[in-house]
C-alpha positions as CSV (number, residue, x, y, z in Angstrom):
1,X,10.7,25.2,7.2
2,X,6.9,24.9,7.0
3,X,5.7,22.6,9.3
4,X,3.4,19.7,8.1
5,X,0.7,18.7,9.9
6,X,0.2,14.9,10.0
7,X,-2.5,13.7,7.6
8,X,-3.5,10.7,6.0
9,X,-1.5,11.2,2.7
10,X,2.2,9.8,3.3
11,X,5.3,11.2,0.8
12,X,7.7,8.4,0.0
13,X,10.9,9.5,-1.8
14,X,14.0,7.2,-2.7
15,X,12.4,4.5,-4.7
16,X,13.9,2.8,-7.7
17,X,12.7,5.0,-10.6
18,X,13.1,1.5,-13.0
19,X,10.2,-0.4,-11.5
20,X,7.5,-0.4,-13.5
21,X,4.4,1.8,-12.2
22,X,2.0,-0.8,-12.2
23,X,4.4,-2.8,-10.3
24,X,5.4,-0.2,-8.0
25,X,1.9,0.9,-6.9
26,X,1.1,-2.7,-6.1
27,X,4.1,-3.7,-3.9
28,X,3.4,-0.3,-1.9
29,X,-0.5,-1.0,-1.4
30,X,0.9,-4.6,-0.4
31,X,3.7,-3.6,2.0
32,X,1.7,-0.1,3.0
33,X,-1.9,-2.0,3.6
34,X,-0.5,-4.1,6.7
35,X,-0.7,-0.8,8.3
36,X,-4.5,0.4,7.4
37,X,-6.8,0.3,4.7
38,X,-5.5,2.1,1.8
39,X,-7.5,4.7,0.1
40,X,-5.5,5.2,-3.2
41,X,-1.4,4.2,-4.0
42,X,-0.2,7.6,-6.6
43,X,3.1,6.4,-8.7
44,X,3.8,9.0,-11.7
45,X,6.4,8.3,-14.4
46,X,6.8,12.0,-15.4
47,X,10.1,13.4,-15.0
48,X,9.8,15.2,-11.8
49,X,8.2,12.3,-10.1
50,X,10.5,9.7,-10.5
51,X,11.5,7.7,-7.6
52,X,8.5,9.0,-5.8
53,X,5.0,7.7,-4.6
54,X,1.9,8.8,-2.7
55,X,0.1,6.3,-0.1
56,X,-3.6,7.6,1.3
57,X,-4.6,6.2,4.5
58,X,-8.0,6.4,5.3
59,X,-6.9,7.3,8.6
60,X,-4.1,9.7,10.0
61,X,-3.6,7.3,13.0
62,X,-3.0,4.1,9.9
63,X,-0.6,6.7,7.7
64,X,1.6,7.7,11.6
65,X,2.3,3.8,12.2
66,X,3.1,3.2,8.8
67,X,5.5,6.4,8.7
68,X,6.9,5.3,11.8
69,X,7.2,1.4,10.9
70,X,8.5,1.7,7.8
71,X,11.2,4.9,7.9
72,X,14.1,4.1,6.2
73,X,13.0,0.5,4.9
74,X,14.8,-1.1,1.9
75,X,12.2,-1.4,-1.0
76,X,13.5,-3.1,-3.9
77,X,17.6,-2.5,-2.6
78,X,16.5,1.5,-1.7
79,X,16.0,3.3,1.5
80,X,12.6,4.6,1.6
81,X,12.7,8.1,2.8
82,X,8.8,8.6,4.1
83,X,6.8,11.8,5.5
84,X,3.3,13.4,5.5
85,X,2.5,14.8,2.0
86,X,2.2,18.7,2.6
87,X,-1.7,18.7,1.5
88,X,-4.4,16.4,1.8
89,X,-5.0,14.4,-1.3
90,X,-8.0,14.7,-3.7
91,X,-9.4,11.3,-2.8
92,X,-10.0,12.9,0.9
93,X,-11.5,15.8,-0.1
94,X,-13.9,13.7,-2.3
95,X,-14.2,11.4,0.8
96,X,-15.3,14.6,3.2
97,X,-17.2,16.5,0.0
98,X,-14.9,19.3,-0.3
99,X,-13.4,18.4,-3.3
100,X,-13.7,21.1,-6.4
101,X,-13.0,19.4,-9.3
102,X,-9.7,20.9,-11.5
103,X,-11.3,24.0,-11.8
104,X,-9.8,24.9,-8.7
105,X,-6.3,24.4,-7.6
106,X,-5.2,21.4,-6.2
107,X,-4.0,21.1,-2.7
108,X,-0.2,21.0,-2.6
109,X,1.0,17.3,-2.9
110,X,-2.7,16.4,-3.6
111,X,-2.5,13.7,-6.4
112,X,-5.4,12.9,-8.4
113,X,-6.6,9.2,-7.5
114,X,-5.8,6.2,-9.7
115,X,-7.4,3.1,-9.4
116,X,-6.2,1.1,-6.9
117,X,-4.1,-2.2,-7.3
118,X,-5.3,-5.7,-7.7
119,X,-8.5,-3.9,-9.4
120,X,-10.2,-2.3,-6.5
121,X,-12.4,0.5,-7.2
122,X,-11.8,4.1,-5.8
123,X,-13.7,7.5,-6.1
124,X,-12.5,8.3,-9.4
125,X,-9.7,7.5,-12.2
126,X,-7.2,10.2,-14.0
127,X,-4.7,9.6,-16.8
128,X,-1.2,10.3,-15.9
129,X,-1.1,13.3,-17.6
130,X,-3.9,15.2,-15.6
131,X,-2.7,14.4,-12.4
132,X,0.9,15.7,-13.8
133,X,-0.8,18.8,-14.5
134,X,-2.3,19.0,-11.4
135,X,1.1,18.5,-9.5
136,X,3.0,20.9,-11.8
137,X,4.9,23.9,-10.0
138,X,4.7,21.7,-6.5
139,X,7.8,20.9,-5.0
140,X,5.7,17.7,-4.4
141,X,6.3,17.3,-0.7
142,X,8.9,19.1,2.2
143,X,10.0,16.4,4.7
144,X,8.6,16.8,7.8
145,X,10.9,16.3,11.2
146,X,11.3,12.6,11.2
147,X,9.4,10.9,14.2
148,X,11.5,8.2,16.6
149,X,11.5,5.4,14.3
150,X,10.1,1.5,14.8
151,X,11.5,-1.5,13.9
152,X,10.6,-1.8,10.1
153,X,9.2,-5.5,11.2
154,X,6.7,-4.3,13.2
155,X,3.1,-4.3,12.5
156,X,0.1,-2.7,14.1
157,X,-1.8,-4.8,16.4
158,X,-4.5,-6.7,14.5
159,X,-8.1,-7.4,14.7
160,X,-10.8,-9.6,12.3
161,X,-10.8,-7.8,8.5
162,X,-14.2,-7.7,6.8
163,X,-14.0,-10.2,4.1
164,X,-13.3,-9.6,0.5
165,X,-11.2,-11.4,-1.8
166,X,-7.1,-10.6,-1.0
167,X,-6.1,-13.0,2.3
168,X,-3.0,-11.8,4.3
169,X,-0.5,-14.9,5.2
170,X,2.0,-14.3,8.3
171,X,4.4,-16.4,9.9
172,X,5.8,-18.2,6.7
173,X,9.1,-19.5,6.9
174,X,12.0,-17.3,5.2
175,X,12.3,-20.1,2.4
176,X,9.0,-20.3,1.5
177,X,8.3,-18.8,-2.7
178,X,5.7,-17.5,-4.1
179,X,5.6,-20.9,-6.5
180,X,5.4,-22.9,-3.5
181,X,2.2,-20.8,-2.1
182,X,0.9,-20.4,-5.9
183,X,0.6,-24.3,-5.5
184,X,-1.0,-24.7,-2.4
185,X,-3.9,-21.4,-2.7
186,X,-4.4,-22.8,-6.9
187,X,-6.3,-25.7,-5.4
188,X,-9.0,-23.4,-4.1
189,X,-11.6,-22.2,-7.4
190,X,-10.5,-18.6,-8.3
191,X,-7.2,-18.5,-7.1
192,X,-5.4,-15.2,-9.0
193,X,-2.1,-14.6,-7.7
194,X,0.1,-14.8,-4.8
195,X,2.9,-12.1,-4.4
196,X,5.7,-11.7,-1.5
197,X,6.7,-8.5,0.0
198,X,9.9,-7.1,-1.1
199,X,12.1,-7.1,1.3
200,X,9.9,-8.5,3.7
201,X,10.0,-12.3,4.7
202,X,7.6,-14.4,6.5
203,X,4.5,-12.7,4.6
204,X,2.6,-12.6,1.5
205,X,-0.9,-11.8,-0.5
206,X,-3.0,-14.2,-1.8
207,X,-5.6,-12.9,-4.2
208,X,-8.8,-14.2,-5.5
209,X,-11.8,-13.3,-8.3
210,X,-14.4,-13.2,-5.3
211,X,-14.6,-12.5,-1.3
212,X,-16.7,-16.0,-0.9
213,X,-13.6,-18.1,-2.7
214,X,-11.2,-16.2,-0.5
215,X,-13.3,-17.3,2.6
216,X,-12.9,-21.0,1.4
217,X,-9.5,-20.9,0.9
218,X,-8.4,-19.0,4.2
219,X,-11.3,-21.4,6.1
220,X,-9.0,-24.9,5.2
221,X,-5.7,-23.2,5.2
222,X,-5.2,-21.4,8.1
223,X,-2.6,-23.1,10.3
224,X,-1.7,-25.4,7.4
225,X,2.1,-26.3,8.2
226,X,4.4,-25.1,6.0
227,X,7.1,-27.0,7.7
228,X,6.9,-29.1,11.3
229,X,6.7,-26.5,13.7
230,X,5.0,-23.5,11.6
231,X,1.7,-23.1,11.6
232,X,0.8,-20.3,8.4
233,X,-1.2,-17.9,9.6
234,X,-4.2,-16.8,7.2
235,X,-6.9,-13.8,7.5
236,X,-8.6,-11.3,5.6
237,X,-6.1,-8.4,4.1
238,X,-7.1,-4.7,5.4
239,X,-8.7,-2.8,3.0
């Protein structure tokens, strides 16, 4: 077997092929962004993509811990089976100007870049069909030898986010729903949504329309006690 060099571009395989894209790319930017800052999240419907997704890291260092971290977690009731694509992805080639255009042949396991949950912008936007083309005749991604793995609980060590407008929320107690935070965060001006991790207690994303309202909301709410002894930790979400 070829071997695959790691990159920033991660291969997930496994997933359940009856979420909803939309909702699919989200809950991997939200489970995968604890990691790193997220370049682009690549679900396809087509046939020969179901049950499979594309995360790109910004950085190969972000893409090995999340590899490592999150090897054989249950998403949505299914083993995620995770390695380095076998290309890098057009959204890095646009990032380090050696990107062509679809004149030229895609890199193996290079999906085109979609835009990026909770309405971020990225480099540039394709419909599904062109980035099926693109990925036509690719076997999509050979595993690579699967590195020692982590506990799937763990998280890289973390350090102040710049602001913007999704806050991270840690240490919640296992009980705790999303209507319970939705209450809480809605009492803040341009509150959006709050989502839980599948899978994945004690956190969850809060989201708002700007970085300055986030700011507020994180600035009076963290440490709020969600129960006697549990202080809610709140910060900036990795971007």
């Amino acid at each position: 077997m070829t071997t695959i060099l790691p990159n920033q571009t991660l291969y997930i395989k496994g997933l359940d092929d009856k979420i909803q894209k939309e909702e699919l790319r989200r809950s991997l930017y939200y489970l995968f962004s604890q990691h790193g800052p997220i370049l682009d999240v690549v679900a396809l419907k087509t046939q020969k993509m179901r049950g499979q997704a594309f995360v790109v890291f910004r950085d190969i260092t972000d893409a090995t811990t999340a590899m490592r971290a999150l090897q054989g977690f249950p998403f949505y009731s299914q083993i995620m089976n995770i390695s380095y694509a076998k290309g890098k992805s057009n959204v890095i080639k646009m990032k380090e100007g050696v990107y062509v255009g679809t004149s030229q042949p895609s890199a193996p396991a290079g999906p085109t870049a979609e835009p990026a949950p909770t309405g971020t912008k990225r480099p540039h936007e394709a419909e599904d069909a062109g980035a099926a083309k693109r990925t036509k005749g690719d076997d999509a991604a050979d595993e690579a030898e699967p590195d020692s793995t982590t506990d799937a609980a763990a998280t890289a060590s973390r350090t102040e986010n710049p602001p913007n407008r999704i806050l991270f929320l840690s240490n919640l107690p296992e009980s705790v729903s999303e209507d319970a935070l939705a209450m809480l965060f809605q009492e803040y001006p341009g509150f959006k949504e709050v989502r839980l991790v599948p899978g994945k207690t004690g956190i969850a994303f809060v989201e708002y329309e700007t970085d300055i309202q986030a700011d507020t909301a994180k600035g009076v709410l963290h440490g709020f006690k969600l129960a006697p002894t549990v202080e809610m930790g709140v910060e900036f979400a990795k971007m």
